[in-house]
C-alpha positions as CSV (number, residue, x, y, z in Angstrom):
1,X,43.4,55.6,-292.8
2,X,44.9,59.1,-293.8
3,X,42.5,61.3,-295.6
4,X,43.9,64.6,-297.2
5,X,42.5,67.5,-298.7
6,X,43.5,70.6,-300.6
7,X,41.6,73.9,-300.9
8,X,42.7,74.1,-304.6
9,X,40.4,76.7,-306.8
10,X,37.6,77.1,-304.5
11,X,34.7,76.0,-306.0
12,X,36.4,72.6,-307.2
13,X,34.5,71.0,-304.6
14,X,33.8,72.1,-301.5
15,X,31.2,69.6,-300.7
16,X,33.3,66.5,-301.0
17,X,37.0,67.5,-300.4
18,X,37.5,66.2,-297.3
19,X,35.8,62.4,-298.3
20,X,36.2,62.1,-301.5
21,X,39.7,64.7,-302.9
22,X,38.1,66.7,-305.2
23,X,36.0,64.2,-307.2
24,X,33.1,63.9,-305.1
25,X,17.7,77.6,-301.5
26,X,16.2,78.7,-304.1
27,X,13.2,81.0,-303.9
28,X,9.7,79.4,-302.9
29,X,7.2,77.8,-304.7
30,X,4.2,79.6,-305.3
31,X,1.9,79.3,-302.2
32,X,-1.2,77.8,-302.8
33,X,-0.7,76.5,-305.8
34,X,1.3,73.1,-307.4
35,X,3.9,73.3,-309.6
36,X,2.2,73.8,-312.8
37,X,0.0,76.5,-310.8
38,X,-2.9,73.9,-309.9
39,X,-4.5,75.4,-306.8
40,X,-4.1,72.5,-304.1
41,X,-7.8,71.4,-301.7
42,X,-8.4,69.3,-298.7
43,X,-4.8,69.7,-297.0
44,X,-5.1,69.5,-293.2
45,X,-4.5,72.8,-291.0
46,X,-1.0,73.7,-291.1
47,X,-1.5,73.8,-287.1
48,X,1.8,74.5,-285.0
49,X,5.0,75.2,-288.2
50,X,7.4,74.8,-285.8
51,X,6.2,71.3,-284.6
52,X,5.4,70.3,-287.9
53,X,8.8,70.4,-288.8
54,X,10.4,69.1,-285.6
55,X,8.3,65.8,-286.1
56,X,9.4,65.1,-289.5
57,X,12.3,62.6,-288.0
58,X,9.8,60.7,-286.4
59,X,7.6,60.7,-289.3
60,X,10.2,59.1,-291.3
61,X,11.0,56.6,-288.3
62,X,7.4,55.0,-288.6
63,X,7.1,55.2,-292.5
64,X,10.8,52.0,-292.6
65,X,12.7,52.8,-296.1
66,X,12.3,55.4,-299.1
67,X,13.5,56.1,-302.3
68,X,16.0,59.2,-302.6
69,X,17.1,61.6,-305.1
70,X,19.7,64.1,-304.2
71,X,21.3,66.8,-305.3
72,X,23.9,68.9,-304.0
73,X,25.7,72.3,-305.4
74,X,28.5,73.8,-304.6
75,X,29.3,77.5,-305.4
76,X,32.4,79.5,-304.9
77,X,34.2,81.9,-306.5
78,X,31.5,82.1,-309.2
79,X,31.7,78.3,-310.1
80,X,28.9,76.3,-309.3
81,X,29.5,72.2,-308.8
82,X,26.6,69.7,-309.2
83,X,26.5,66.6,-307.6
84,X,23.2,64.2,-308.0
85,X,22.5,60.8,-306.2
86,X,19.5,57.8,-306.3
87,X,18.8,55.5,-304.2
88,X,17.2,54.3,-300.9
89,X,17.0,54.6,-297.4
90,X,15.8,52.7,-294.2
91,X,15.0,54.9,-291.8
92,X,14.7,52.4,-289.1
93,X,18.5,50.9,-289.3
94,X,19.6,54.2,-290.4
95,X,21.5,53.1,-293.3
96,X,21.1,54.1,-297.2
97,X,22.9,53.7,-300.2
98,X,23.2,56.0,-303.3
99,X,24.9,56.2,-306.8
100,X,26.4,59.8,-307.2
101,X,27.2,61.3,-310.5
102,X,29.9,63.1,-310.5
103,X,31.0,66.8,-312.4
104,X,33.9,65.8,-314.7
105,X,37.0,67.7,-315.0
106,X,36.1,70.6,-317.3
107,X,33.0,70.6,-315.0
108,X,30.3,68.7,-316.8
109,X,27.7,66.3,-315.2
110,X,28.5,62.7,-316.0
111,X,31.9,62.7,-318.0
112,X,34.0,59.6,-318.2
113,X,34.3,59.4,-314.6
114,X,32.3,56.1,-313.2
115,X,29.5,56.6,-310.2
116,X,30.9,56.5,-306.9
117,X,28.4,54.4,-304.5
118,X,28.3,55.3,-301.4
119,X,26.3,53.6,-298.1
120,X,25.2,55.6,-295.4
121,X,25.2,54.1,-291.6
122,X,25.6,56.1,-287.9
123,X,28.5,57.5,-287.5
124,X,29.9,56.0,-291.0
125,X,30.3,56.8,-294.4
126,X,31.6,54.2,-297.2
127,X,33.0,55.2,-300.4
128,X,33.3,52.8,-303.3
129,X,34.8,54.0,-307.3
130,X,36.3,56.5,-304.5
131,X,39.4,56.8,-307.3
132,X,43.1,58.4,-306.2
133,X,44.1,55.1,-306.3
134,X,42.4,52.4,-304.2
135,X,41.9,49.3,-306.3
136,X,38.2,49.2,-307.8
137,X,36.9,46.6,-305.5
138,X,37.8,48.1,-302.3
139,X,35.5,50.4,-299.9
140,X,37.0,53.6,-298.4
141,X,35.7,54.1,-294.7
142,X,35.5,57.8,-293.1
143,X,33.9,58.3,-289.6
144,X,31.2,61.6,-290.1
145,X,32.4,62.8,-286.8
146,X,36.2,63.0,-287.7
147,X,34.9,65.1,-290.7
148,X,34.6,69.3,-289.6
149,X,30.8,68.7,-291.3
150,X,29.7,66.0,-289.7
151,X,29.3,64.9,-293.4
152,X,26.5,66.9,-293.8
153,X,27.5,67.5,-297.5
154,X,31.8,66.4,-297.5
155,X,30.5,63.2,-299.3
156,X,28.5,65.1,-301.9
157,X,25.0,63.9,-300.3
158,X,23.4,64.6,-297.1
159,X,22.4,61.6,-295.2
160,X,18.5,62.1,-295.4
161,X,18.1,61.1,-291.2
162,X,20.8,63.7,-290.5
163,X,18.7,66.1,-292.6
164,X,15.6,65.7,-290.5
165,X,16.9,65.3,-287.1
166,X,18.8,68.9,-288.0
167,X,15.1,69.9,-288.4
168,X,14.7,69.3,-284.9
169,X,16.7,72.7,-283.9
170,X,14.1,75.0,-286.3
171,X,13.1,77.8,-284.4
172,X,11.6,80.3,-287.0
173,X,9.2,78.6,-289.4
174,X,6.9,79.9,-291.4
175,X,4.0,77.6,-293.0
176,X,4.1,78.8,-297.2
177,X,0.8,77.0,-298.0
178,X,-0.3,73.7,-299.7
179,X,1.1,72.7,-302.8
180,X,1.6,69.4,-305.2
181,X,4.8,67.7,-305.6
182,X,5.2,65.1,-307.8
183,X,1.1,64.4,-308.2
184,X,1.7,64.4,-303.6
185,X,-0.4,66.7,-301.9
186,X,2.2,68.7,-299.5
187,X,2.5,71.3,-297.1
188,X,5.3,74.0,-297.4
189,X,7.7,75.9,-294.8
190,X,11.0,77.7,-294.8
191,X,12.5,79.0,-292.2
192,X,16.2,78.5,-290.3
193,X,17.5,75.5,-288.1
194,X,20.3,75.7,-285.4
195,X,22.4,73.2,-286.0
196,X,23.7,73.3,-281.6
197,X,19.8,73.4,-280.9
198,X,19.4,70.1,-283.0
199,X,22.3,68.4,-282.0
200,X,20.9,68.6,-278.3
201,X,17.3,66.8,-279.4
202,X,19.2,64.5,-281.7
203,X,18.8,60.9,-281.3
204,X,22.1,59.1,-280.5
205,X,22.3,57.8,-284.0
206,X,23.1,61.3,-285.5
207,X,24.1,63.4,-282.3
208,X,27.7,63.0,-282.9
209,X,27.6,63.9,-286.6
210,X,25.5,67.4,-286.0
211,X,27.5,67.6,-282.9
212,X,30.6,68.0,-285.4
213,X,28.7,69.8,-287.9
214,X,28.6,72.7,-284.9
215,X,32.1,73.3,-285.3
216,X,32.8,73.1,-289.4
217,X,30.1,76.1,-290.2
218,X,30.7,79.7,-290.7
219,X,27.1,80.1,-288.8
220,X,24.9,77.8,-286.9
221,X,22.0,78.9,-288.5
222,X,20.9,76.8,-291.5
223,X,17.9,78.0,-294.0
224,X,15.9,75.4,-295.1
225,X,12.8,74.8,-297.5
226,X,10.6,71.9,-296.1
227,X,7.6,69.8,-298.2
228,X,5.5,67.5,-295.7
229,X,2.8,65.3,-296.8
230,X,0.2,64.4,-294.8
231,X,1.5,61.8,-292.7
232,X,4.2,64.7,-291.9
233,X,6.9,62.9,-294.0
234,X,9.3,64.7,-295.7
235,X,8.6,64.6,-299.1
236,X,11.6,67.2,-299.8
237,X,13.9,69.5,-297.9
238,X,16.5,71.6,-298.9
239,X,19.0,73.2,-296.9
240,X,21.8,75.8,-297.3
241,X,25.3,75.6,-295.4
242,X,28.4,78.3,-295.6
243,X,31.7,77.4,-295.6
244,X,34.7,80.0,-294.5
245,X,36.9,77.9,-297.1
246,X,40.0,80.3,-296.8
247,X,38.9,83.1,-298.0
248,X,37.1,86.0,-297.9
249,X,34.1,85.6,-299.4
250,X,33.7,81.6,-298.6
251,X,31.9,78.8,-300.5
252,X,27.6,78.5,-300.2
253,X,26.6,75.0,-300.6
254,X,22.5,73.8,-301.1
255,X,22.0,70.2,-300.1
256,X,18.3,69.0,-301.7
257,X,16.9,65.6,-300.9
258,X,13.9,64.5,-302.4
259,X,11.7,60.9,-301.2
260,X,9.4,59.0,-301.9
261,X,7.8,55.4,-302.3
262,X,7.9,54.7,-298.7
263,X,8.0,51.7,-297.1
264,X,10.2,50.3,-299.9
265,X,12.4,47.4,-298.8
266,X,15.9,49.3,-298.5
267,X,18.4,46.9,-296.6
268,X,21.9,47.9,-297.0
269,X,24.4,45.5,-296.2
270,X,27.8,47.1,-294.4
271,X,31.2,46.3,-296.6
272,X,33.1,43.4,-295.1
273,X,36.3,44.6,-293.2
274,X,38.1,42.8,-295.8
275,X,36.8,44.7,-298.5
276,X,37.6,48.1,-296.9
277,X,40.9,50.0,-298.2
278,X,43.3,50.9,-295.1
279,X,46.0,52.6,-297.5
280,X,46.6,56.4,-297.6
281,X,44.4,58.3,-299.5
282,X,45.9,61.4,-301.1
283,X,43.5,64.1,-302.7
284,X,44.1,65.4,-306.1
285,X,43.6,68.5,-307.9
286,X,40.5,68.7,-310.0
């Protein structure tokens, strides 16, 4: 399989150009306190930041599947693209699966355009509604390592293993204080990741993507926002990439996943190789 892509207008998508052809952070909370200012009690010592957030793979290893939201927002040129996702993941196989709404054309959440469905495996993405002409019922395949990301956000998600085993490389982390999020008793911590530092602690299962995600960044240095609960899961993480995207000024692109109901049955099933499109796949303007 062919993909192309186009750098057409900047902001029309840099997040899913690559995978999908132009149709596929923020300040802290307040420290201390939940979201509707509710001061938080009983949260364990923050103890070593930097381990805390190291661990959080692991964490997720032992807690099996999870329920995930995610949103991802593209801004360039002083247009900003939203793309949101549900779904689940099992942390164990490594594979997840997640409806994402796509911006229409004049930039509106939703539109007429259907949800593209996408499953998540090592080394693997699967597209399905992917549009540009393959038939409905067929699956487009990309390989994350072929991709200059690593498809840390070309398919308009992160893949929420990949976004804690990038954890792995934080090396400046500061603990913000405990919190509430969603009624969940959390711990908070920003701070920046290095994407070559993680790649080298990876497991094998996501080494090769972060190993190509090295390469397709305009820095190796990744802010991130972290929310752990007290079994050191990741309850929410958000992380902010930079692409050079042909100009100037480049593209800024904040990746948020959000989980929860753990240890949710989650198994994906992989597309049949007969089901999988092996035309050329030509990106459009959007």
């Amino acid at each position: 399989m062919v993909v192309q892509g186009r750098r057409g207008r900047g902001a029309a998508a840099v997040a899913v150009a690559v995978a999908c052809g132009a149709v596929l952070a923020a300040g802290a909370l307040a420290t201390g306190c939940s979201s509707d200012g509710t001061a938080v009690d009983g949260l364990p010592s923050a103890g070593s930041a930097v381990e805390d957030v190291r661990r959080t793979a692991d964490a997720l290893l032992r807690a099996g599947g999870a329920r995930i939201r995610s949103t991802m927002e593209t801004v360039s040129g002083g247009t900003r693209v939203a793309i949101r996702g549900t779904g689940g993941y099992d942390f164990r196989a490594a594979r997840g699966q997640l409806e994402l709404v796509l911006p229409d054309p004049a930039g509106e959440r939703g539109g007429s355009r259907p949800p593209v469905t996408e499953i998540l495996a090592p080394g693997v993405l699967y597209m399905k509604n992917r549009g540009a002409g393959v038939p409905a019922d067929k699956w487009v395949r990309v390989d994350a390592a072929s991709l200059a990301d690593g498809n840390l956000v070309t398919g308009g998600a992160t893949d929420p293993l990949t976004a804690a085993e990038l954890l792995r490389g934080a090396g400046q982390v500061r603990y913000r204080g405990a919190q509430r999020l969603d009624g969940v008793a959390v711990r908070h911590y920003s701070g920046t990741t290095d994407i070559g530092a993680a790649a080298g602690a990876a497991s094998a299962r996501t080494k090769p993507a972060l190993t190509a995600a090295e390469k397709g960044f305009t820095t190796r240095r990744v802010p991130f926002d972290a929310y752990l609960d007290e079994a050191g899961r990741l309850r929410k993480v958000r992380q902010s990439y930079h692409f050079a995207n042909g100009s100037p000024k480049g593209a800024s692109v904040t990746s948020t996943t959000q989980l929860d109901d753990f240890g949710r049955d989650t198994a994906v099933e992989l597309p049949a190789r007969d089901d999988i499109y092996a035309g050329k796949i030509a990106a459009t303007g959007p």
